[in-house]
N, C-alpha and C positions, 0 to 999 in steps of 0.2 A: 782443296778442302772447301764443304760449303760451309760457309754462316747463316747465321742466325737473321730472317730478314732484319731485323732491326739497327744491326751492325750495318747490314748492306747498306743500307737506307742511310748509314751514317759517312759512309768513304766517298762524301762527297767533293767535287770537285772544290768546291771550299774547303773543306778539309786540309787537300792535298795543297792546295796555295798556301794554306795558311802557314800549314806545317813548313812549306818551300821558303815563305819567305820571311818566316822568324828566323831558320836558319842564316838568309842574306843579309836579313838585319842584326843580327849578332855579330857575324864576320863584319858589316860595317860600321857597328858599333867598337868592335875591336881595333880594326883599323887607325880608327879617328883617338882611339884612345892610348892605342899603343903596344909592343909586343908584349908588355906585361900581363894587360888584359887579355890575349889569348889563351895564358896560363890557365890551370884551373880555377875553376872560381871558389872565391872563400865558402866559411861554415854557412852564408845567408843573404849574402850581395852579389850584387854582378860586377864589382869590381875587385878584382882577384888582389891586384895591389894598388895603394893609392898615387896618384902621380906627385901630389906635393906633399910636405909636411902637416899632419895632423893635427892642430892646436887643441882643436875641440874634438871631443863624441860623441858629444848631444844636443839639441837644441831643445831651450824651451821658449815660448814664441808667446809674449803676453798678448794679444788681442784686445786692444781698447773697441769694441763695436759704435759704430755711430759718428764716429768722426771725431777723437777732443781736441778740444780747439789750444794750439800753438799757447796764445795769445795771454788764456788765461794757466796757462803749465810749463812751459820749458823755454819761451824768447820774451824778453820783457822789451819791451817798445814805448820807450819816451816820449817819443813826437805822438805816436798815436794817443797816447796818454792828454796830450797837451791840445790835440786839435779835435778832441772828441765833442761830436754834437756840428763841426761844421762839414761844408758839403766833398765828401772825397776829389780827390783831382782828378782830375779825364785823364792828365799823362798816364796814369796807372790802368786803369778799366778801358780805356777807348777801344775797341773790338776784340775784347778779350770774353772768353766764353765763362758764364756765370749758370747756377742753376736756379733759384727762385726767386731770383734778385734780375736777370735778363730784363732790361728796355726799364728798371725803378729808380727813382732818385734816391742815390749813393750817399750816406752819412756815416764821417766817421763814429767808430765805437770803442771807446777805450777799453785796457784794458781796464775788468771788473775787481782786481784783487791787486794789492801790491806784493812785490818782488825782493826777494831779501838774497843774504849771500851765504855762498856754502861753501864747506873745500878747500883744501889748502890753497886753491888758486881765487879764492872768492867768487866765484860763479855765481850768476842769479838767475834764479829759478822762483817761480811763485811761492810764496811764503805758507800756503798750504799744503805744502810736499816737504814737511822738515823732516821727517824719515828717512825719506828719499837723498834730501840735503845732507842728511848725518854720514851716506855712505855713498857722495856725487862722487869721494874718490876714485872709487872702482866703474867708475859710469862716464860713456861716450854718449855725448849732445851732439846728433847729427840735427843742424836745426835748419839745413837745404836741403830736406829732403821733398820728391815733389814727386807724382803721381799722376797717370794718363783719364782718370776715369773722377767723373764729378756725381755719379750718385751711387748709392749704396750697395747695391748686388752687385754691377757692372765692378766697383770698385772695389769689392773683397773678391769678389773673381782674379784680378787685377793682382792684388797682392799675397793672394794664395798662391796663384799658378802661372802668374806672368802671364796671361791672357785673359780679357773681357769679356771672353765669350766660352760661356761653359763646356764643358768636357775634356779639358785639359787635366794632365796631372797634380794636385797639389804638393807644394815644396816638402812636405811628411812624405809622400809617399814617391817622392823625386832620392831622397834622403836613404827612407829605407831597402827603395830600391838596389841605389849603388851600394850601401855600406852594411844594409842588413839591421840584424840588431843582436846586441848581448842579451837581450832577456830573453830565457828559453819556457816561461809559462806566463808570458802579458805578450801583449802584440806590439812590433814595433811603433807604430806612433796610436798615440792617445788623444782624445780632445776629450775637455772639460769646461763648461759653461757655468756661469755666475750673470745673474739679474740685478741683485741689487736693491734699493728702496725707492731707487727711482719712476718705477713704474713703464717706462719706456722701452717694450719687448722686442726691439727690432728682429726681423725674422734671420736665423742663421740659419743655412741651408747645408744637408749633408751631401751635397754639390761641392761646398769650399773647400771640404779635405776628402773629394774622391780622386780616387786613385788611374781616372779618365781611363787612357788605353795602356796605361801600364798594367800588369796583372795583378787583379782584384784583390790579395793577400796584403798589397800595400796601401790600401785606403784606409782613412785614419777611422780605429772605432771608439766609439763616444760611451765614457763611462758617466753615468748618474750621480754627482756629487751630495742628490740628497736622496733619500729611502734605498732600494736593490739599486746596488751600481748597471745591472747586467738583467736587463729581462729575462726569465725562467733560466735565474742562478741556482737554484735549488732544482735538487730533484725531487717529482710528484711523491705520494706515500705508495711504498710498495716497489720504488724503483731504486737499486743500491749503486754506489761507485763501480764495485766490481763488475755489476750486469751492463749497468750502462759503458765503460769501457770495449766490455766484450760486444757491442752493436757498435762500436767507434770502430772497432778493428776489422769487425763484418763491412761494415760499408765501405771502408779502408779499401779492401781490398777488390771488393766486387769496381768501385770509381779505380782503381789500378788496373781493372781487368777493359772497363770499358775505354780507360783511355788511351791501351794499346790499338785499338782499333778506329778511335775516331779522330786521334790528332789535336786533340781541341786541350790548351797549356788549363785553359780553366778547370778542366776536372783535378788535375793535379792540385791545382789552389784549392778549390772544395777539400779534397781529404787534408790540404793543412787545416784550412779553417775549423775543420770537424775536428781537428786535435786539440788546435790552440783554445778552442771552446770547451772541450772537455779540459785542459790544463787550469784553464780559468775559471772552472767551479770551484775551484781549490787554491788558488794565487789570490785569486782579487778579494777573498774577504780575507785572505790576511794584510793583504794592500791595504785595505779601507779599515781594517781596526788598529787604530793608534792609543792602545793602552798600551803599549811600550814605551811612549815617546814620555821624555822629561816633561814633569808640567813646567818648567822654565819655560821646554822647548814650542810650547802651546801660548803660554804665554807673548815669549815671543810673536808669533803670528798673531795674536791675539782672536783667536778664533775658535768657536768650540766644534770640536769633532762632530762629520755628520751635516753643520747646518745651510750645508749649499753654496756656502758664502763664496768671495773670491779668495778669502785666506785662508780659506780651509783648503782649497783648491791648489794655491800658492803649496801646501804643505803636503798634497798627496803629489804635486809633482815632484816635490824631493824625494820623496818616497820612491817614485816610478825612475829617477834620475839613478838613484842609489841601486833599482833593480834592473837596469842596464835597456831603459828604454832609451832609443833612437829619437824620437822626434815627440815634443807634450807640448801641445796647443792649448794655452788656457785662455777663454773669452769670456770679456766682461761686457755686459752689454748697456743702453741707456747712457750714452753719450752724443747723441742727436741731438743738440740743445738749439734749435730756431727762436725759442725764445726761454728766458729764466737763464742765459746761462749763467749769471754771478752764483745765482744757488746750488745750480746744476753742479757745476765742474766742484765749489766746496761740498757737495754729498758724494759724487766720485770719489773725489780726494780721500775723504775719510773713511771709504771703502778698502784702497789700494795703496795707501801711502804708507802704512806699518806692515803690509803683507807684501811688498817688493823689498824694502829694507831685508823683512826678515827672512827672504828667500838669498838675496844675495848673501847676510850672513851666514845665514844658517849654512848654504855652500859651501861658502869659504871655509870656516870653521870644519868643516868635514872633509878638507882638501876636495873640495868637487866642482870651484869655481874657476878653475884654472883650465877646466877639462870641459866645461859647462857652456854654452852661448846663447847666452840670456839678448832675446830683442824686446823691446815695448814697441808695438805702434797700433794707428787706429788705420783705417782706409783713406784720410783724406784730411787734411787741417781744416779750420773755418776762415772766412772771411774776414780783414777789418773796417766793414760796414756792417752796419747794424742790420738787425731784422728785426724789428719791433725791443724787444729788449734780448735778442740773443744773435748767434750770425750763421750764416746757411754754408753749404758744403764749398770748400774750397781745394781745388787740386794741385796750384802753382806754389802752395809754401804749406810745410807741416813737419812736427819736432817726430824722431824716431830716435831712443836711445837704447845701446846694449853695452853688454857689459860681460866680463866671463869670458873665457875660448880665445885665451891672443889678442882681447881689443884692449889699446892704450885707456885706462881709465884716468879721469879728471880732465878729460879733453871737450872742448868744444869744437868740432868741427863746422864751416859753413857758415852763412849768416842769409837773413833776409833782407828786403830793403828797409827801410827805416818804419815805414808805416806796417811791416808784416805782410805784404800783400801777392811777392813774389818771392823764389829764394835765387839771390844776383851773385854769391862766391860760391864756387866750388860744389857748384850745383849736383845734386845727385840724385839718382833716379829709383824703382822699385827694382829695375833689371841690373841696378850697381849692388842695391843690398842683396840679390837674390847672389848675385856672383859675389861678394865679401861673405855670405854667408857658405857656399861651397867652397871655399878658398880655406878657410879655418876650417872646415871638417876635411880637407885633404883633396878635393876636386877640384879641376883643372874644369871654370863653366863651360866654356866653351868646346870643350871635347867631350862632353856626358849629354850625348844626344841619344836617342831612341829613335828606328825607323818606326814611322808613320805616316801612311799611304801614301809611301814615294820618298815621301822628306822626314830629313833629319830633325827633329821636333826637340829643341832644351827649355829647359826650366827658364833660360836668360831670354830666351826668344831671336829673335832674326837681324835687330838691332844691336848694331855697337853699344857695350856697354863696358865697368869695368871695376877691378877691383878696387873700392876705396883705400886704398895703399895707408894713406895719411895716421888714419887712426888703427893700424893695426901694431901690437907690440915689437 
């Protein structure tokens, strides 16, 4: 039979690799994961069955942007308190890698706020976070938590995708990958961004939740927390649902006809996307109007519908949690504080501290935080040496807490050294969270690999790493 030159032009030898060796890398993805995953695969995942117990189903992933600093939020430090203004000790810093601070004379910097107690076990936490304090119950203090990357992009790269260096998958689209998702008109993972009054726009890049060489369908997409969530959500005048459908089904099929012939897994994602985009003319403004919700439950968050904020945001992830989204990235950004941090981190605070409370209740209260795996963290903790009157990026010690999905709540796990400077018990890494976070949604890190160019490529990376056992329920 002849074809069409354009087809010819398409049964490229690329083609035929490609096609060849997705099929090798499925069979060694299977392998590695086990006879179950040769099974069929579920309604939306590549992993047919899970190899451990489930705790969670979702993750929603706070994103502090900018770095906040330990110091003045989740480890309160005495000595540092006590020895502030004099000159830090060498035992600490002596060939230790710093970012703006490298080869400057070193002074301690106390912390800026005092620390109060929360919690049936009295835990202290900075005294600007009594929200947060009112429900440390339900909340794990990992305060060793420590990070390979000391500036900003390199280090949301880092903590998105377990690699510094772009092109990698992000954990959303590592997530919805294997497990897929229950929502059948929003796309499995969501990111939603929050500014703030602080003026400090750090650039977030749609780099951090791309979907690298996993296929395109799982890259996280970014809804507009303020005006049209969804650029040309509306249809023009003169173009109906119905019409517009019947071009969804036309192209449908003509990308079904071309991708018998050319091998290529992306056209197959194109005609999802072309659905889930027509499904979501219609889902996501009911997502985004909250005239149904209790004005308690507004109250609550303290936020009014619509105004970009980070609690308004806080409260369409429940939204999105409740309509059976897979993975909801929420970033708060302007927490860079090189200098002002005493103001900085109290205008954060007052941003985030009734809009976490009122995410974790609100959950709970809906039975969905038992199901839920709520993380906070930022890229990187600060310094306890000053920077003029604020402190510069620090990767050897920084507070990360979750809560929700199986984690022991009112736990402190880890500690730092006395002065904050490194974390010295029970040290733990970005590749132990990434694997405590597959572990609660039912993944086994170390066996949820993808072939790529040769190698088996995870979320956890190539290093030993491992599941925080400790604070798991």
């Amino acid at each position: 039979m002849s074809l069409p030159p354009e087809l010819q032009s398409a049964l490229t030898r690329r083609a035929f690799l490609g096609r060849t060796t997705q099929g090798v890398g499925g069979l060694a993805l299977a392998s590695l994961l086990g006879p179950a995953a040769l099974a069929a695969p579920g309604p939306s995942g590549a992993l047919a069955r899970l190899p451990l117990p489930q705790k969670a189903k979702r993750v929603i992933w706070l994103s502090m942007a900018g770095g906040p600093s330990h110091l003045e939020t989740f480890d309160p430090k005495p000595k540092l308190a006590a020895m502030h203004g004099q000159p830090m000790p060498e035992s600490f810093t002596k060939g230790q890698q710093l970012a703006q601070l490298q080869g400057q004379k070193l002074t301690c910097f106390g912390p800026q706020h005092k620390f109060a107690k929360f919690g049936r076990d009295q835990t202290e936490i900075c005294e600007l976070f009594p929200q947060i304090g009112s429900v440390l119950d339900e909340i794990c203090l990992i305060r060793s938590m420590t990070t390979d990357a000391i500036n900003h992009d390199p280090a949301h790269m880092f903590m998105n995708t377990g690699s510094q260096i772009a092109g990698r998958p992000s954990m959303g689209s590592w997530v919805t990958y294997g497990l897929g998702t229950e929502a059948a008109d929003l796309p499995g993972f969501v990111v939603l961004t929050s500014l703030g009054k602080g003026g400090q726009n750090q650039p977030i890049a749609a780099r951090q939740w791309s979907s690298g060489f996993l296929p395109s369908k799982h890259q996280g997409v970014q809804l507009r927390s303020k005006g049209d969530p969804v650029l040309y959500l509306s249809n023009p005048p003169g173009v109906s649902r119905d019409s517009q459908g019947g071009d969804v089904d036309a192209i449908a099929k003509l990308n079904l006809h071309r991708e018998r012939f050319v091998a290529d897994p992306e056209v197959a994602t194109r005609v999802a996307q072309y659905e889930m985009a027509f499904k979501m003319q219609a889902s996501v403004p009911q997502l985004m109007d909250v005239k149904d919700e209790d004005p308690k439950t507004l109250a609550l968050y303290g936020c009014q519908p619509g105004d970009g904020s980070f609690a308004a945001n806080c409260l369409l992830a429940r939204r999105l949690a409740e309509r059976g989204v897979r993975f909801i990235q929420l970033y708060h950004k302007d927490w860079d504080h090189h200098g002002g941090v005493k103001d900085g981190v109290a205008l954060k605070a007052a941003e985030i501290d009734r809009a976490c409370m009122a995410l974790i209740t609100d959950l709970k209260r809906r039975g969905l935080l038992d199901s839920t795996l709520i993380v906070w963290a930022g890229e990187f903790g600060r310094t306890p040496m000053s920077q003029g009157n604020g402190r510069d990026h620090h990767n050897k010690a920084m507070t990360v807490w979750m809560a929700g999905g199986g984690i022991r709540g009112g736990l402190v796990h880890g500690s730092t050294d006395e002065l904050g400077y490194a974390a010295v018990d029970k040290v733990a890494t970005v590749h132990d969270l990434h694997a405590t976070m597959l572990h609660q949604l039912g993944v086994d890190h170390d066996a949820f690999r993808f072939k790529f160019q040769g190698l088996d490529a995870k979320l956890t990376g190539v290093e030993p790493c491992k599941v925080i056992k400790d604070i798991l329920a």
